[in-house]
C-alpha positions as a printed NumPy array, in Angstrom:
array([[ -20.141,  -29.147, -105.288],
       [ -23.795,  -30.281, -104.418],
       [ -25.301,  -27.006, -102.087],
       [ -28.708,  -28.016, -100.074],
       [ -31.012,  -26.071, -101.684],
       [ -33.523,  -27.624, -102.461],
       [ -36.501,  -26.647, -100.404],
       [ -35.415,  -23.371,  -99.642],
       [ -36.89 ,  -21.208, -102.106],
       [ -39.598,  -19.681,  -99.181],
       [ -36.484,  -18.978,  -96.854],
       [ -34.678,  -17.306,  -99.324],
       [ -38.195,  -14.687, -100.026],
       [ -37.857,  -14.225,  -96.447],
       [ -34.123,  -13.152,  -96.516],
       [ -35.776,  -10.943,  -99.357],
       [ -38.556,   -9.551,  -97.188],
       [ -35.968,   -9.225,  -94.185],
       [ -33.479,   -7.508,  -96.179],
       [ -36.12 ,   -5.079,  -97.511],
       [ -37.993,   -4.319,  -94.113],
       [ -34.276,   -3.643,  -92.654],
       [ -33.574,   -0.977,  -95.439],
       [ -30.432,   -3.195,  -97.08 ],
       [ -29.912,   -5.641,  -99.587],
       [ -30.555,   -8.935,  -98.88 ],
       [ -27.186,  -11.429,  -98.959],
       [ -26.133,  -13.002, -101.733],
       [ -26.358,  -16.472, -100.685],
       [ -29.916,  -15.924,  -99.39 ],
       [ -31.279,  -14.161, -102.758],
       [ -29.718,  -15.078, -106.405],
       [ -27.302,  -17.402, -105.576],
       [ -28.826,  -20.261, -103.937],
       [ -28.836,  -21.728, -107.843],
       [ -26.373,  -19.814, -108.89 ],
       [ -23.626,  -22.383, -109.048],
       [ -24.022,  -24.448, -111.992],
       [ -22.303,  -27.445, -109.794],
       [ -26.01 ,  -27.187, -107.583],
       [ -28.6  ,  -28.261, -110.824],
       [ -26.206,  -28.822, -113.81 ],
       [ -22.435,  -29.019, -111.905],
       [ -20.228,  -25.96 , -113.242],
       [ -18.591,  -24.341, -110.223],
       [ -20.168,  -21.634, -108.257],
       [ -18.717,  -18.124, -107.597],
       [ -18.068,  -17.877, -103.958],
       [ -20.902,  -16.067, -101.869],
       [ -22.451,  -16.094,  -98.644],
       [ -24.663,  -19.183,  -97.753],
       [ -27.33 ,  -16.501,  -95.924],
       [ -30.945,  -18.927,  -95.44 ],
       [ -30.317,  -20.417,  -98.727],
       [ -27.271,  -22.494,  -97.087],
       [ -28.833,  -23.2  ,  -93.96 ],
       [ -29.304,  -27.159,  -94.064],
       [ -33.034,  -28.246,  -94.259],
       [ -34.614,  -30.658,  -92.143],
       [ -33.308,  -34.347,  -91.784],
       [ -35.004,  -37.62 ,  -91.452],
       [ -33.445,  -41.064,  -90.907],
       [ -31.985,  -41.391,  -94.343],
       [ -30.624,  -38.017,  -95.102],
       [ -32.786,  -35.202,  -96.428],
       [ -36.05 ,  -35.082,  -95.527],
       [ -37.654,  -37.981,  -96.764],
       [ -35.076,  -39.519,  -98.316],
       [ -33.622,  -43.098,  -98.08 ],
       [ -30.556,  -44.51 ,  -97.732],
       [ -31.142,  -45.726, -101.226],
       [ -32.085,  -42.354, -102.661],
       [ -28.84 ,  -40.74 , -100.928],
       [ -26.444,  -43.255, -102.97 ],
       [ -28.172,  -41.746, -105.713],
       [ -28.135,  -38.492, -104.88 ],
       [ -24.163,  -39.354, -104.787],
       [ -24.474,  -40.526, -108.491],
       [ -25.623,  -37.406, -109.608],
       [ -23.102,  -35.438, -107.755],
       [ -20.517,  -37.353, -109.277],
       [ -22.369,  -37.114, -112.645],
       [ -22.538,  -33.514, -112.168],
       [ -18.884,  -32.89 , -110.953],
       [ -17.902,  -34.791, -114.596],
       [ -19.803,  -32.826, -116.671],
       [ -19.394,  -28.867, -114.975],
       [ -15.236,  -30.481, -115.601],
       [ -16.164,  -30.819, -119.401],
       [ -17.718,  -27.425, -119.35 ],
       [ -14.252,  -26.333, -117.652],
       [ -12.322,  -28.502, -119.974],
       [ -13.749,  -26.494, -122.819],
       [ -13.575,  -23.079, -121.241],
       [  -9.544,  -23.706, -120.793],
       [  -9.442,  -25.269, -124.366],
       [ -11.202,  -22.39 , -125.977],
       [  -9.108,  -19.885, -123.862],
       [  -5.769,  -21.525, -124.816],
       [  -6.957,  -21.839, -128.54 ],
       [  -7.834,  -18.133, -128.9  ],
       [  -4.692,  -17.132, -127.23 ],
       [  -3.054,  -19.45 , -129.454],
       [  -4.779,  -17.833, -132.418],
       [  -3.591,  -14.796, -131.401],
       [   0.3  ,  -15.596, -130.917],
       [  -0.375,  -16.719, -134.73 ],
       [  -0.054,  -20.387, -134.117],
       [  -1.613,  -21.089, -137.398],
       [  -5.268,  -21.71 , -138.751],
       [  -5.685,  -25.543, -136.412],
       [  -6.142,  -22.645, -133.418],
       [  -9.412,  -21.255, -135.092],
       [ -10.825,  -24.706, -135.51 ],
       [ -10.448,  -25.554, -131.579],
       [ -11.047,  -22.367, -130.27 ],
       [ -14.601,  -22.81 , -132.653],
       [ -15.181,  -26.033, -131.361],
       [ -14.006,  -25.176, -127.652],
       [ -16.989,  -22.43 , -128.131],
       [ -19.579,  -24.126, -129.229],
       [ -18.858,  -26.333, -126.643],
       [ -19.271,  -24.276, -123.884],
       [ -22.448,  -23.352, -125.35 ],
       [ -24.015,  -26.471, -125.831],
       [ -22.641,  -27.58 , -122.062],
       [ -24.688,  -24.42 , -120.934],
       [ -27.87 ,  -24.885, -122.687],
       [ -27.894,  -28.134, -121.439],
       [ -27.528,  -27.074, -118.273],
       [ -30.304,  -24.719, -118.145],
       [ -31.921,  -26.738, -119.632],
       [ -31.808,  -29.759, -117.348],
       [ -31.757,  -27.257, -114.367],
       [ -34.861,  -25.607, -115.669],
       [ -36.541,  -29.107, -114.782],
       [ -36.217,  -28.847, -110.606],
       [ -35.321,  -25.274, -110.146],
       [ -34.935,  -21.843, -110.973],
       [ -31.751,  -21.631, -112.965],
       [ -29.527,  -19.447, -110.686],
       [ -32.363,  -18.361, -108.395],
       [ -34.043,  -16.517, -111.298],
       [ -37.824,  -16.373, -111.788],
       [ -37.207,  -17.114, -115.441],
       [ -40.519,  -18.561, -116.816],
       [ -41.334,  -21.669, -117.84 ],
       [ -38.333,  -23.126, -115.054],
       [ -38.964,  -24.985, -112.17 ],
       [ -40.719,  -27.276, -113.857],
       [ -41.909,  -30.248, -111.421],
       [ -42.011,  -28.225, -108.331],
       [ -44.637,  -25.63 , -110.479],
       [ -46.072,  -27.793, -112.412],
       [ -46.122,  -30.847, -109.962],
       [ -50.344,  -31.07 , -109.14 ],
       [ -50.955,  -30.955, -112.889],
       [ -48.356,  -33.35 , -113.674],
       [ -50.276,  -35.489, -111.197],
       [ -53.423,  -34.667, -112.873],
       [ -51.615,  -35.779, -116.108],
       [ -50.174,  -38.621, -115.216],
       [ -54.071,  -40.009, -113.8  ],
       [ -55.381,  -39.179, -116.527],
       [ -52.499,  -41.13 , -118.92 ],
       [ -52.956,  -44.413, -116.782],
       [ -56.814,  -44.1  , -116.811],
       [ -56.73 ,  -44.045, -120.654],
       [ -54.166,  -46.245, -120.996],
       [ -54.159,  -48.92 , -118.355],
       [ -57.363,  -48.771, -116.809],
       [ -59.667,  -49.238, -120.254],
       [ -61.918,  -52.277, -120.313],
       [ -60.186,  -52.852, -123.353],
       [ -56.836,  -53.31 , -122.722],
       [ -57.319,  -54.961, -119.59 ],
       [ -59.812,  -57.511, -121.19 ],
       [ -57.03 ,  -58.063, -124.311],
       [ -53.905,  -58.133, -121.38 ],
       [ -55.717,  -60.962, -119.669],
       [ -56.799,  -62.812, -122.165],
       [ -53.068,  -62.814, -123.739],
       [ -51.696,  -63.803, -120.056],
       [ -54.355,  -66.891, -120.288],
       [ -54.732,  -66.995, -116.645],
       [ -57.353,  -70.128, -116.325],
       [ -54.825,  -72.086, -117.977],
       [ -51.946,  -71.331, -116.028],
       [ -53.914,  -71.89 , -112.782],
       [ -54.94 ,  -74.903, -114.073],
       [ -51.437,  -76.343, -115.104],
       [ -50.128,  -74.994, -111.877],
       [ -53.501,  -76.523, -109.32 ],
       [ -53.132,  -79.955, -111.424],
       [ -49.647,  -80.874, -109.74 ],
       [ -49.96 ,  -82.683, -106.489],
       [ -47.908,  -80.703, -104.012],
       [ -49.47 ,  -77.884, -105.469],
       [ -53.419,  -78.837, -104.456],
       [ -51.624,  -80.11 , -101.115],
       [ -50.693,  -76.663, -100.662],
       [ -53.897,  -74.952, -101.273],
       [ -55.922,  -77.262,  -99.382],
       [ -53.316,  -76.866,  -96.273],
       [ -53.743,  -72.952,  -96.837],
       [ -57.455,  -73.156,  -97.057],
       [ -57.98 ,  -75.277,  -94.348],
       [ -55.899,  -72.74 ,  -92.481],
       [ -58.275,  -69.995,  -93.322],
       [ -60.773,  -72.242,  -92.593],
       [ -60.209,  -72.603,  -88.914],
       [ -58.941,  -68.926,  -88.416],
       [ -62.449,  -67.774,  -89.276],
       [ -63.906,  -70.201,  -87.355],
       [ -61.298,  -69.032,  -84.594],
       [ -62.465,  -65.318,  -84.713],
       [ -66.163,  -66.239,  -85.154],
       [ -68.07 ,  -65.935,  -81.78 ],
       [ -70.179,  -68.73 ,  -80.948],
       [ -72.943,  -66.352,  -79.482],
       [ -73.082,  -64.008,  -82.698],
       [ -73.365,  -66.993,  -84.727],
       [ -75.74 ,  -69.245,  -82.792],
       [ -77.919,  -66.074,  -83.01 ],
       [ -77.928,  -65.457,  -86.438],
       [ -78.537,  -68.929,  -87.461],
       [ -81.415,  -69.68 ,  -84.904],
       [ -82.505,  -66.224,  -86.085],
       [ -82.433,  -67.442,  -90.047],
       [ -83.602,  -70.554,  -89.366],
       [ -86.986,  -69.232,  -87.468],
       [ -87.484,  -66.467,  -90.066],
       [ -87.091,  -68.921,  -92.712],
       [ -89.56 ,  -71.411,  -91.037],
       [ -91.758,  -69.229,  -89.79 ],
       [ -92.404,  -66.859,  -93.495],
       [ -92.057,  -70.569,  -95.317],
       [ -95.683,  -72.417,  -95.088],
       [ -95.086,  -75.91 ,  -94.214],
       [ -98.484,  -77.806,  -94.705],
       [ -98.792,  -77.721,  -98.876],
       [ -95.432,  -79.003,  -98.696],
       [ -95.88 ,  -81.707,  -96.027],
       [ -99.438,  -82.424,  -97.677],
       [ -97.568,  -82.945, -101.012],
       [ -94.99 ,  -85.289,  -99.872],
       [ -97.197,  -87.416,  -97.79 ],
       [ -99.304,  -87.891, -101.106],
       [ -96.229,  -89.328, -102.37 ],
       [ -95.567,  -91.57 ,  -99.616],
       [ -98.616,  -93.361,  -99.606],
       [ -98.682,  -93.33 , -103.389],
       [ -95.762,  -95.214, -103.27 ],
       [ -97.06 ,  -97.236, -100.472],
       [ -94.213,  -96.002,  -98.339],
       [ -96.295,  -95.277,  -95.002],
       [ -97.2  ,  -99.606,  -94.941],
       [ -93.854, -100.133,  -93.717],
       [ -94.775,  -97.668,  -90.76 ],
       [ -98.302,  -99.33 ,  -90.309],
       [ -96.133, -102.683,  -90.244],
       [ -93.847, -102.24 ,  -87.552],
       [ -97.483, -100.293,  -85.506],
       [ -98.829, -103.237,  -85.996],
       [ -96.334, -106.03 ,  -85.119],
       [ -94.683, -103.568,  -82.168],
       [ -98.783, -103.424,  -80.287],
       [ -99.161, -107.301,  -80.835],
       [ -96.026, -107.942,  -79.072],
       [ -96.976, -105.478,  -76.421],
       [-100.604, -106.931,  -75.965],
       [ -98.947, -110.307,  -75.645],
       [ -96.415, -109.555,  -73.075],
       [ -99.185, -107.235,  -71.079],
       [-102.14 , -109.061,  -71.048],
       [-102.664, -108.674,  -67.363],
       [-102.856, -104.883,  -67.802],
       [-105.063, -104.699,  -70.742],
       [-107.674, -107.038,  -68.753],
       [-106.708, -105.412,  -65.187],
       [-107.614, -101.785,  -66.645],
       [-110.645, -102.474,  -68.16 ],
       [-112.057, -104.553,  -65.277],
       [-111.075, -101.71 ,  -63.153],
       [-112.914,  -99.106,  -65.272],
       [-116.175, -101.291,  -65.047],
       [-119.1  , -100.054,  -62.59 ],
       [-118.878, -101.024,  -58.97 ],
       [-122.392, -102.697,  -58.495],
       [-121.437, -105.511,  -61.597],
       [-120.073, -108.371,  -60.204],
       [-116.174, -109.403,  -60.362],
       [-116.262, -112.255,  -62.082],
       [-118.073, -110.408,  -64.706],
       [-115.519, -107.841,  -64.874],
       [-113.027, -110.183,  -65.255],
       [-114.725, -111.889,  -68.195],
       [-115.129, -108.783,  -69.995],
       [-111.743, -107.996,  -69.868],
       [-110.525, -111.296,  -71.507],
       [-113.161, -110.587,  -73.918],
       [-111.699, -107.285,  -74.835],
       [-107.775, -108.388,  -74.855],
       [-108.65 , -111.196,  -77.046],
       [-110.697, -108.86 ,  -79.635],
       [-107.778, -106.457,  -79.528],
       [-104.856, -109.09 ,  -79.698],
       [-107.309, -110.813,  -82.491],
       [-107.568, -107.355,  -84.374],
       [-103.707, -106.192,  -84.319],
       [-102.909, -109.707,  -85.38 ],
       [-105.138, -109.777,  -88.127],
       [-104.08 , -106.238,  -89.365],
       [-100.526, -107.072,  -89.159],
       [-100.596, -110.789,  -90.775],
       [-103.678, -109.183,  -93.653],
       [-101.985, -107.134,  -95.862],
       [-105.618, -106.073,  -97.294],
       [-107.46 , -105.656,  -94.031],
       [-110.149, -103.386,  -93.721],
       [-108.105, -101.23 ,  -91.331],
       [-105.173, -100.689,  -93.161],
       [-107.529,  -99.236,  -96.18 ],
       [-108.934,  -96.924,  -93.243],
       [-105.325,  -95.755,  -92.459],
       [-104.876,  -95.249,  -96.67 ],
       [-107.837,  -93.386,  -97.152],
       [-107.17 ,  -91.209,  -93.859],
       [-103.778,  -90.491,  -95.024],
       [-104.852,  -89.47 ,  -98.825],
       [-107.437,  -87.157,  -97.346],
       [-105.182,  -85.823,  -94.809],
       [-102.446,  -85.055,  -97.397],
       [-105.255,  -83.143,  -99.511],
       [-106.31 ,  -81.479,  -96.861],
       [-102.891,  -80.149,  -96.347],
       [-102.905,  -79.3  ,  -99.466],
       [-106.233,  -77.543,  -99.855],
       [-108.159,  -77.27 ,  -96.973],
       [-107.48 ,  -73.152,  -95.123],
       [-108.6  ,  -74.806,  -91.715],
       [-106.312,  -77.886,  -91.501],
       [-103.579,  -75.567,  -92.879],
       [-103.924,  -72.836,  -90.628],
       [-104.03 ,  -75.099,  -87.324],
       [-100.39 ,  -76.402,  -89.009],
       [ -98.839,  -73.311,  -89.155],
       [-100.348,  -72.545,  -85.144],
       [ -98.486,  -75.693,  -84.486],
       [ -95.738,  -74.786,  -86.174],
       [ -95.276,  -71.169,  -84.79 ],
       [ -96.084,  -72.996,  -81.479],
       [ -93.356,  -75.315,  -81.802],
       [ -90.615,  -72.63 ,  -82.887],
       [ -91.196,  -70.701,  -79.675],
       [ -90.556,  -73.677,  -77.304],
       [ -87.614,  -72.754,  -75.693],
       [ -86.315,  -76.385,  -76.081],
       [ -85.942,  -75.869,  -79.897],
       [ -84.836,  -72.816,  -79.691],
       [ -82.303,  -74.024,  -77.706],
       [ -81.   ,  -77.032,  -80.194],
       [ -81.137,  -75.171,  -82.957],
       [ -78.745,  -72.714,  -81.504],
       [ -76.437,  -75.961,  -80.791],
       [ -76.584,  -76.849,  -84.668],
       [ -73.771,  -74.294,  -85.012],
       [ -71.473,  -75.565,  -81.967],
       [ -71.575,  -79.142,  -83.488],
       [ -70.865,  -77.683,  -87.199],
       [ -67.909,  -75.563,  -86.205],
       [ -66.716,  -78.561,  -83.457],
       [ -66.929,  -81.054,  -87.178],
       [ -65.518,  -78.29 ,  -89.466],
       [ -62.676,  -77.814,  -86.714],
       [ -61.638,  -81.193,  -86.387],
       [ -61.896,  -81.568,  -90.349],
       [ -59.419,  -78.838,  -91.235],
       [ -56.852,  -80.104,  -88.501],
       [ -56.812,  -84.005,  -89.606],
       [ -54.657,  -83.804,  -92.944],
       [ -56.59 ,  -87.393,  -93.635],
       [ -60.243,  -85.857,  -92.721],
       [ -62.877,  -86.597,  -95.932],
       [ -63.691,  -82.602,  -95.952],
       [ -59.524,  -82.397,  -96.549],
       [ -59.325,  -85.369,  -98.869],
       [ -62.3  ,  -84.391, -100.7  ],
       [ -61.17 ,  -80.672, -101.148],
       [ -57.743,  -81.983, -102.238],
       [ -59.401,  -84.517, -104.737],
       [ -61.927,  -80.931, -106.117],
       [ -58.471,  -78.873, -106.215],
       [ -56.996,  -81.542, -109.054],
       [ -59.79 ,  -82.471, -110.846],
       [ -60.444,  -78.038, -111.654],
       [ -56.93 ,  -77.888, -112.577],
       [ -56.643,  -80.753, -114.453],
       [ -60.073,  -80.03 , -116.428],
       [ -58.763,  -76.494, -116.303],
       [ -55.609,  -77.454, -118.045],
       [ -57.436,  -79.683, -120.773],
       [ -60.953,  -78.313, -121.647],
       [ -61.019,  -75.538, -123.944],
       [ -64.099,  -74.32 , -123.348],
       [ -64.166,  -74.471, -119.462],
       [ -61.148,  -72.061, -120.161],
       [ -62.606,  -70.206, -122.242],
       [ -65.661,  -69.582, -119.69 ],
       [ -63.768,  -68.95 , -117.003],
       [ -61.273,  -66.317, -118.866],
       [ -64.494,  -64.527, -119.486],
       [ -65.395,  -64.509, -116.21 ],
       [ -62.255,  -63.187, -114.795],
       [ -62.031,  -60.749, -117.952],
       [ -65.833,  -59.379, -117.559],
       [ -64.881,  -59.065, -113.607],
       [ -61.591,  -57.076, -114.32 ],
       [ -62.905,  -54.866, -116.632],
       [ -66.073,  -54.348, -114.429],
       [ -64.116,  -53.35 , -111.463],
       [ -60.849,  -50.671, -113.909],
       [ -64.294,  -48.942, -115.385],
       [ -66.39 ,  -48.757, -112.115],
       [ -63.35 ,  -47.394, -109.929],
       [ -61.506,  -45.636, -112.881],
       [ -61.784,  -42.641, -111.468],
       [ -60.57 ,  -43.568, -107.889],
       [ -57.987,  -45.294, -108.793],
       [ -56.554,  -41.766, -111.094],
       [ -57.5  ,  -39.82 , -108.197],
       [ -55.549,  -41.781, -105.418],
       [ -52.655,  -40.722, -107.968],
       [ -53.005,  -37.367, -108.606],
       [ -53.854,  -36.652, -104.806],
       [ -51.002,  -38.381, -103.986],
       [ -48.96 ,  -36.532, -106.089],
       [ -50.856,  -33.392, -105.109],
       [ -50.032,  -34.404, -101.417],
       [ -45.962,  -34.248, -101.978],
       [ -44.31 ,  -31.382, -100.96 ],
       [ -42.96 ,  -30.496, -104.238],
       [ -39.21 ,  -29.64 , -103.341],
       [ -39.294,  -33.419, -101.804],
       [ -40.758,  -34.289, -104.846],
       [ -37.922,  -32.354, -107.157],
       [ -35.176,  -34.23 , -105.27 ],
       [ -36.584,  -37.369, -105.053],
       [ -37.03 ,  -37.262, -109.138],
       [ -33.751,  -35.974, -109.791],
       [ -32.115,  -38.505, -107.388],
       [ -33.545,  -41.234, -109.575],
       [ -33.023,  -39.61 , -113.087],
       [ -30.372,  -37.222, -112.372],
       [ -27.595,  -39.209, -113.34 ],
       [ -28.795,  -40.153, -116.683],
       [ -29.598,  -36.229, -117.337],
       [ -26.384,  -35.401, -116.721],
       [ -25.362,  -37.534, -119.909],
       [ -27.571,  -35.103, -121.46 ],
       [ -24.672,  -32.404, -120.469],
       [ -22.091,  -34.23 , -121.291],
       [ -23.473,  -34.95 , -124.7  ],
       [ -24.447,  -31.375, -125.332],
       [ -21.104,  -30.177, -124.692],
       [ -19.88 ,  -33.299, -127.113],
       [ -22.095,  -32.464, -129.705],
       [ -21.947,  -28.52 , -129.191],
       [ -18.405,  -28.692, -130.197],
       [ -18.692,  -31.075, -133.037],
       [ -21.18 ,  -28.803, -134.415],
       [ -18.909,  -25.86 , -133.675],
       [ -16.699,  -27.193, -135.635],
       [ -18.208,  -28.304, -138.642],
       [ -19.868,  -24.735, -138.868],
       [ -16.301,  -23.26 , -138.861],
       [ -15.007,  -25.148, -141.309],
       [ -17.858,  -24.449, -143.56 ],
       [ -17.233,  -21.178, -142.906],
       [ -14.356,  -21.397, -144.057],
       [ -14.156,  -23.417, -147.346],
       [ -16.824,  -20.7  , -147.978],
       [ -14.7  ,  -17.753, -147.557],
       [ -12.363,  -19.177, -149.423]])
């Protein structure tokens, strides 16, 4: 009893326009009757009639009707059904009412005028209903009867509507700050991250992340941003108030001795072990017209004053020469500090060093060794960057699940975030929905609602009818303990 057509209200102004041009009226089918059987939008059976363009079946995709799936055909079934039960009360009542009347008639008594009433008034209610419900997805028999054809009319500002209802409903800093804060979400993370298998779990999936990025990363995109960082940040960074500041400290602390220490005790051994040399090069540096064995004399003389002055300096802890190096190293470290010359020939030295091609070079490397270590780290299930993670992963959930006000932070956090992002993008969000809407085509949009609420408005019928009847009949007998 269900007639496809929906969608066909432009073919069936063509028939019109056809049927005019042509000089004759247009058929039936293709003009007033495409909703002219009840069993099509509320289920009372249609007078026969020819199908004209209004019959012709629309366009099919790989559920059914255009658009439709194989879950919204079994639906579409339900209504049918609904509808061929409630057009059979409507009958029902039509054959009651036209039995009672004849009935009344034949003078079968005064029972006949209470069922034909209620027969009648339940035809009427069955047919109000069904306009009504009709009225919702089409035009009630075909006819341009205002205020019908509700969704596919009406179905952009419905849209419109129905953003507007969820942006002042659902998408109010307000409600979503009082939803989350009822749902407690910090808490339930934390119970949930505070169970064993479940940190295992996120640590596997992280460490999976982990090396997909790594995976996708190129190595020559990153080595160049990070030597590129690393320069910038070097080379706008001064370097020689900092430097100047932690030497100060270092030989405030008396650090730098230890350095001056192993100096010292590392050119005694050498002296010792090279004597030769040290007398050989200085004999050979002497002028050609002194004699030899003068040379050679000088030389001892000299590699005995040197071994004599290293060993003193390293066995002396207050020797002369190690106050030199103290009081070279304070005023070196002011100078850093202070001094525009000594700073400026740092930062040439500095600039000069970052352009070497040799550090350019390893600091590019710095990123193969990272992701080579951050690799390996996320594969080994026993790695410390996996172990640690896991150990981070239980301690947040446990101090998630037991500190109140760690909690409470955090809820604010993810409140103040939520209700930062429903106010900024309010009005996206209700615009993806009414565009969407807008975007249906709006007799795929009628049969797509009515597949899924169709059923249930058929109830609607069946009541009417119920009801209509009841009434009927408690208004007749009103009637008549009035009259009498």
């Amino acid at each position: 009893m269900e007639r496809a057509t929906e969608g066909e209200q432009p073919e069936h102004e063509e028939a019109h326009v056809r049927a005019i041009t042509r000089g004759r009226p247009a058929a039936r089918g293709a003009s007033g009757t495409g909703d002219a059987a009840l069993g099509h939008s509320g289920g009372a059976p249609h007078a026969p009639g020819a199908r004209g363009a209004a019959g012709a079946p629309g366009p099919r995709g790989p559920g059914g009707a255009a658009g439709l799936t194989p879950a919204d055909e079994e639906r579409r079934r339900g209504v049918r059904r609904m509808k061929t039960i409630a057009t059979g009360a409507l009958l029902l009542m039509a054959a009651v009412f036209a039995a009672a009347t004849w009935a009344e008639h034949a003078g079968a008594g005064p029972w006949s005028g209470y069922v034909a009433a209620a027969a009648e008034a339940g035809m009427v209610g069955a047919l109000a209903d069904w306009f009504a419900v009709t009225a919702l997805f089409r035009h009630p028999m075909g006819l341009p009867i205002p205020h019908t054809a509700i969704i596919p009319t009406k179905k952009d500002q419905l849209g419109r509507s129905l953003g507007d209802f969820v942006g002042e409903n659902f998408l109010s800093g307000d409600v979503v700050r009082e939803r989350l804060h009822a749902v407690g979400i910090s808490g339930r993370f934390g119970a949930w991250l505070a169970r064993p298998e479940h940190a295992d779990r996120v640590t596997a999936e992280l460490a999976t992340a982990l090396r997909g990025a790594l995976t996708v990363l190129r190595d020559a995109d990153v080595q160049a941003v990070v030597s590129e960082a690393i320069t910038r940040r070097a080379t706008a960074k001064e370097v020689a108030p900092g430097l100047g500041a932690m030497l100060e400290r270092i030989v405030a602390d008396g650090g730098h001795r230890r350095v001056v220490d192993l100096v010292c005790t590392r050119a005694a051994e050498w002296l010792q072990e090279h004597g030769d040399s040290v007398m050989g090069a200085v004999a050979g540096g002497a002028p050609g017209w002194t004699p030899k064995f003068v040379d050679r004399r000088v030389g001892e003389r000299v590699y005995r004053e040197l071994l004599r002055f290293v060993t003193e300096m390293r066995d002396m802890p207050d020797h002369p020469a190690r106050g030199a190096v103290d009081r070279f190293l304070r005023d070196f470290a002011t100078d850093l500090q202070t001094d525009p010359d000594t700073r400026a020939r740092v930062e040439r030295l500095k600039n000069e060093t970052l352009a070497r091609a040799e550090v350019q070079d390893l600091i590019a490397s710095v990123w193969g060794a990272v992701r080579a270590m951050l690799v390996a780290a996320a594969e080994d299930e026993r790695s410390e960057l996996r172990v640690r993670a896991r150990a981070a992963l239980l301690s947040l959930g446990g101090r998630l699940a037991a500190d109140d006000r760690l909690r409470s932070k955090v809820d604010g956090w993810i409140e103040g975030a939520a209700a930062h992002l429903v106010t900024t993008y309010r009005d996206e969000i209700t615009s993806l929905i009414s565009e969407t809407v807008a975007s249906w085509d709006a007799e795929h949009t009628s049969r797509k609602i009515e597949a899924h609420i169709g059923r249930d408005l058929q109830f609607i019928r069946i009541n009417g009818t119920v009801v209509g009847s009841l009434a009927g009949l408690a208004i007749h007998t009103v009637a008549r303990l009035a009259g009498a």
